[in-house]
TIMAR-609107 format. One record per residue (C-alpha): x, y, z; chain; residue number from 0; residue in three letters. Coordinates in steps of 0.05 Angstrom, whole numbers, plus 5000, padded with zeros to 4 digits. Layout:
// residues N
+------+------+------+--------+-----+---------+
|    x |    y |    z | cadena | num | residuo |
+------+------+------+--------+-----+---------+
|    X |    Y |    Z |      A | NUM |     ALA |
...
+------+------+------+--------+-----+---------+
This chain:
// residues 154
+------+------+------+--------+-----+---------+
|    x |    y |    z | cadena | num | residuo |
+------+------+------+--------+-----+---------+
| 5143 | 4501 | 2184 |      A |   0 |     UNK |
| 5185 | 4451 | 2223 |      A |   1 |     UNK |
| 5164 | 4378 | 2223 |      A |   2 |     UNK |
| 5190 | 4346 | 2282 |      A |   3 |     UNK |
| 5161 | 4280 | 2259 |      A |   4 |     UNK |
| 5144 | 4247 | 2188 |      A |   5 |     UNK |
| 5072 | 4252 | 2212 |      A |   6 |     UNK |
| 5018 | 4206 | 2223 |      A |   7 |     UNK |
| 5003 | 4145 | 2179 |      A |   8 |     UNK |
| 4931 | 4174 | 2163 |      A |   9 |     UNK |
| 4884 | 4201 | 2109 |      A |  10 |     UNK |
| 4885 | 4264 | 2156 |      A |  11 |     UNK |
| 4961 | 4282 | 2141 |      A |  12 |     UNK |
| 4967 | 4317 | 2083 |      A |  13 |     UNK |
| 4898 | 4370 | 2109 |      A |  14 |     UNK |
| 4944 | 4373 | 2174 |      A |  15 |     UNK |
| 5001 | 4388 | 2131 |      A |  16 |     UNK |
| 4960 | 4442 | 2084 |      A |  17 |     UNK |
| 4932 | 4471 | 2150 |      A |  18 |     UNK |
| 4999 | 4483 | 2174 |      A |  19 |     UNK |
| 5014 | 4516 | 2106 |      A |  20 |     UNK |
| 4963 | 4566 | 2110 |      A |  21 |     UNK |
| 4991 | 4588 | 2178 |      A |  22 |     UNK |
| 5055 | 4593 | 2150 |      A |  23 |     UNK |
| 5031 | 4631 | 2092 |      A |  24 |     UNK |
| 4984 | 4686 | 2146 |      A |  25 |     UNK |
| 5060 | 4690 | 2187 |      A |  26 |     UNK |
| 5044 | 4636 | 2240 |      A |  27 |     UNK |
| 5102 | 4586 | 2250 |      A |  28 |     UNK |
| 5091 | 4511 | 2261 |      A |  29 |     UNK |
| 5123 | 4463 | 2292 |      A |  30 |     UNK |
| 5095 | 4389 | 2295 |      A |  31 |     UNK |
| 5107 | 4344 | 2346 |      A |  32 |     UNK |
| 5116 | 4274 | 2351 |      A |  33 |     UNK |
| 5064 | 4221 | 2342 |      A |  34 |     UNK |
| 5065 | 4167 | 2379 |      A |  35 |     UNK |
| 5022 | 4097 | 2355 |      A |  36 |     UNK |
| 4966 | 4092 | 2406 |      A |  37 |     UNK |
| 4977 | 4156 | 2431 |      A |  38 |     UNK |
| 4930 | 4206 | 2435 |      A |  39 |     UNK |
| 4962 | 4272 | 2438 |      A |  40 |     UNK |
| 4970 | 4343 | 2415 |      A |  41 |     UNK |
| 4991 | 4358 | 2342 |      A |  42 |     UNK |
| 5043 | 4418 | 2342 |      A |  43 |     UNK |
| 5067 | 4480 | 2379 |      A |  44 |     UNK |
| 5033 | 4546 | 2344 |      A |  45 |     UNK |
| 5045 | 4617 | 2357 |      A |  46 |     UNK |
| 4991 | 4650 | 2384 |      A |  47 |     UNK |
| 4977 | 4730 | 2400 |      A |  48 |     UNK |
| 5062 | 4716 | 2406 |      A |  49 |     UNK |
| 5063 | 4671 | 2452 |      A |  50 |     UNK |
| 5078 | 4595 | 2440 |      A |  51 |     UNK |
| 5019 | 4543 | 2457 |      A |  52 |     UNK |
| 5013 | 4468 | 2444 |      A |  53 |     UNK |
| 4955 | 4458 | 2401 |      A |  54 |     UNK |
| 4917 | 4407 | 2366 |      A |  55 |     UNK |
| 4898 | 4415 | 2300 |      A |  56 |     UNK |
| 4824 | 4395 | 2269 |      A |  57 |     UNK |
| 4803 | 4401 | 2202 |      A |  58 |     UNK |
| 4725 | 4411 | 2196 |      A |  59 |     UNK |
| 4692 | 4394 | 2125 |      A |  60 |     UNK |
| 4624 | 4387 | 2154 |      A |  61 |     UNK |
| 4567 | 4436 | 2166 |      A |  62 |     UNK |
| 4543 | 4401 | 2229 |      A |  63 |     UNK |
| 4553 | 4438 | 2299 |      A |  64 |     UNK |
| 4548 | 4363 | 2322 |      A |  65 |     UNK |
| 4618 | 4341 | 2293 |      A |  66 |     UNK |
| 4643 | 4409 | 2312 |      A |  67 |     UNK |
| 4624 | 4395 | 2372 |      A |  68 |     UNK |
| 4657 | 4333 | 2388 |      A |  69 |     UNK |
| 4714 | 4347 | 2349 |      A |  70 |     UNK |
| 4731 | 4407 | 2395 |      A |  71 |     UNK |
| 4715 | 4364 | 2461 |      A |  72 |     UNK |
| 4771 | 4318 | 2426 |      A |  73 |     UNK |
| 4827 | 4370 | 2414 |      A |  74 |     UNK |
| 4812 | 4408 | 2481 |      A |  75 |     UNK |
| 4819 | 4345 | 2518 |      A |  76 |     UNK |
| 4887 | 4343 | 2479 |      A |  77 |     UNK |
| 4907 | 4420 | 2483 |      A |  78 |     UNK |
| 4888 | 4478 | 2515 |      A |  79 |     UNK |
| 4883 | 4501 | 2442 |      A |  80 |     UNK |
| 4871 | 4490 | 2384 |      A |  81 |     UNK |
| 4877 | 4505 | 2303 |      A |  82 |     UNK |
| 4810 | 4496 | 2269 |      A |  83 |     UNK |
| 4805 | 4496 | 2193 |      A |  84 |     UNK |
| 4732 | 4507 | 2173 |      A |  85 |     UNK |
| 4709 | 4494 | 2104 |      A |  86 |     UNK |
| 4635 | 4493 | 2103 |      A |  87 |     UNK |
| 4612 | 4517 | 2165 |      A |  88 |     UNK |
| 4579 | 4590 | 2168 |      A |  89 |     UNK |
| 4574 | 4630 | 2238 |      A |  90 |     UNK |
| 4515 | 4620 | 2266 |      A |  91 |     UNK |
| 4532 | 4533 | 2260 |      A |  92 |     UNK |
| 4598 | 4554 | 2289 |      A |  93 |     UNK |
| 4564 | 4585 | 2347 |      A |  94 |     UNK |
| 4510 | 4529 | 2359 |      A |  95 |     UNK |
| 4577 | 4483 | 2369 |      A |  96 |     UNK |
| 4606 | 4535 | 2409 |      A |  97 |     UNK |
| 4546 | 4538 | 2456 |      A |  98 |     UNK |
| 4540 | 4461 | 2458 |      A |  99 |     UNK |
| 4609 | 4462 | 2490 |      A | 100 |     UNK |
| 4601 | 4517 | 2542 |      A | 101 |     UNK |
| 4525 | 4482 | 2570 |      A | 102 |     UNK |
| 4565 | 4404 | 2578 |      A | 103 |     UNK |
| 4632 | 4429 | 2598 |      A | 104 |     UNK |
| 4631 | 4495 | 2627 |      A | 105 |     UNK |
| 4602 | 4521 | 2690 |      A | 106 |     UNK |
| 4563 | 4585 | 2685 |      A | 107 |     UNK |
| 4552 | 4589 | 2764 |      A | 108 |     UNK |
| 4623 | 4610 | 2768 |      A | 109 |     UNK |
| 4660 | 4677 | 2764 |      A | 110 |     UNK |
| 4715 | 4644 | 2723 |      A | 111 |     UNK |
| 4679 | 4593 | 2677 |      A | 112 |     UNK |
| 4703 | 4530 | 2719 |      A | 113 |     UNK |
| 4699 | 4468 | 2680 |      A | 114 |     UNK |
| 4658 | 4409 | 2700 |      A | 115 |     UNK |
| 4706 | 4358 | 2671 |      A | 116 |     UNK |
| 4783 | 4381 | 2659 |      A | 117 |     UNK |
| 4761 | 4401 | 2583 |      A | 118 |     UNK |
| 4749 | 4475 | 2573 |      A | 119 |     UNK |
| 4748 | 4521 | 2513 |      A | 120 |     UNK |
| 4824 | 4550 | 2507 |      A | 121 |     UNK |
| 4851 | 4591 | 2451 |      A | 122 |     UNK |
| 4834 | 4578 | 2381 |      A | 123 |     UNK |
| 4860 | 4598 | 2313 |      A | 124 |     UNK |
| 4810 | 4585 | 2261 |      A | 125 |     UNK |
| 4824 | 4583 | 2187 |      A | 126 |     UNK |
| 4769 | 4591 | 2139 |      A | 127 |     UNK |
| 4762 | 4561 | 2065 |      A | 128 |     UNK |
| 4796 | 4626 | 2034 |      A | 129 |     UNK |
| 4858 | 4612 | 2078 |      A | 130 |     UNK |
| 4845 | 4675 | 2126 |      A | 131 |     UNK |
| 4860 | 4664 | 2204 |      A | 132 |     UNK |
| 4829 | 4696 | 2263 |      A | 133 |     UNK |
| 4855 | 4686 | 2338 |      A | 134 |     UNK |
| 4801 | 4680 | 2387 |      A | 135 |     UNK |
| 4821 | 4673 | 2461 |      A | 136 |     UNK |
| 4780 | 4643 | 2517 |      A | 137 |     UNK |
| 4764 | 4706 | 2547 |      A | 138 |     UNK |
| 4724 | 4715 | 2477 |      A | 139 |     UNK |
| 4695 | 4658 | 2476 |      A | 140 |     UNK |
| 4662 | 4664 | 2549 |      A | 141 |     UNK |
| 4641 | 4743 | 2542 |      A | 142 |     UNK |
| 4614 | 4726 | 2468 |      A | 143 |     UNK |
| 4654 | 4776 | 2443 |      A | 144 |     UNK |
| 4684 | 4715 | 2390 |      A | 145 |     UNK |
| 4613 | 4729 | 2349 |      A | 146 |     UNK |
| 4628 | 4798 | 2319 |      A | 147 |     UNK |
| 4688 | 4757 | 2291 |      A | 148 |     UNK |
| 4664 | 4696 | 2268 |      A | 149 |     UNK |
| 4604 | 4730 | 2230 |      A | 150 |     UNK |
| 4647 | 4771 | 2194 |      A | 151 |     UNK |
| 4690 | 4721 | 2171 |      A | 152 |     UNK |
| 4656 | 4652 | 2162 |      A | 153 |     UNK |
+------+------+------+--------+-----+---------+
């Protein structure tokens, strides 16, 4: 793990920091990047299905598809994905978040998922209380094919 910054001046650091650890830990590198006071941006650059993404990072500790919810309209408005650590959420919550996103921001009419507001579902890495990672790309997400993963592993 690289820290390209000291990190934020927040409560939220050191779960950002322990989330980062975990990747490490499941061979996913980490590098943060810079915060900036005022700033809303994206948290670090993440390796993903080997390639390198910006992502934002979000640490969940709720069981409510609500926060989930807004927390991913947050991070995809930041990133085009983003690493999700889970720690009381079960699948089928997961998936009631999931499908809140896809009926405000994504289009169904379309071939290709267009989104109605420049936020759309991206990649995700999600991390779940026992430190285990899955990769879920968009593609998954849209086709459903995410579930089979998710109910296996939350």
């Amino acid at each position: 793990m690289y820290e390209g910054c000291q990190g934020p001046e927040s409560k939220s650091w050191a779960r950002t920091k322990q989330l980062a650890l975990d990747l490490n830990k499941n061979g996913i590198d980490v590098t943060f990047l810079g915060e900036h006071r005022d700033i809303t941006c994206a948290d670090d650059i993440v390796k993903f299905k080997g390639h390198l993404l910006i992502a934002d990072f979000k640490c969940s500790v709720t069981n409510k598809p609500n926060t989930l919810f807004n927390d991913l309209a947050k991070g995809y408005a930041q990133a085009g994905a983003i690493v999700l650590k889970l720690d009381a959420m079960n699948a089928e919550q997961f998936k009631e978040a999931i499908n809140q996103f896809k009926r405000k921001y994504e289009d169904k009419t379309s071939k290709n998922y267009k989104t109605k507001s420049g936020i759309r579902l991206g990649s995700m890495i999600v991390v779940n209380n026992k430190g285990q990672i899955i990769e879920i790309e968009r593609k998954e997400f849209i086709n459903e094919s995410y579930l089979d993963k998710i109910k296996r592993f939350l």
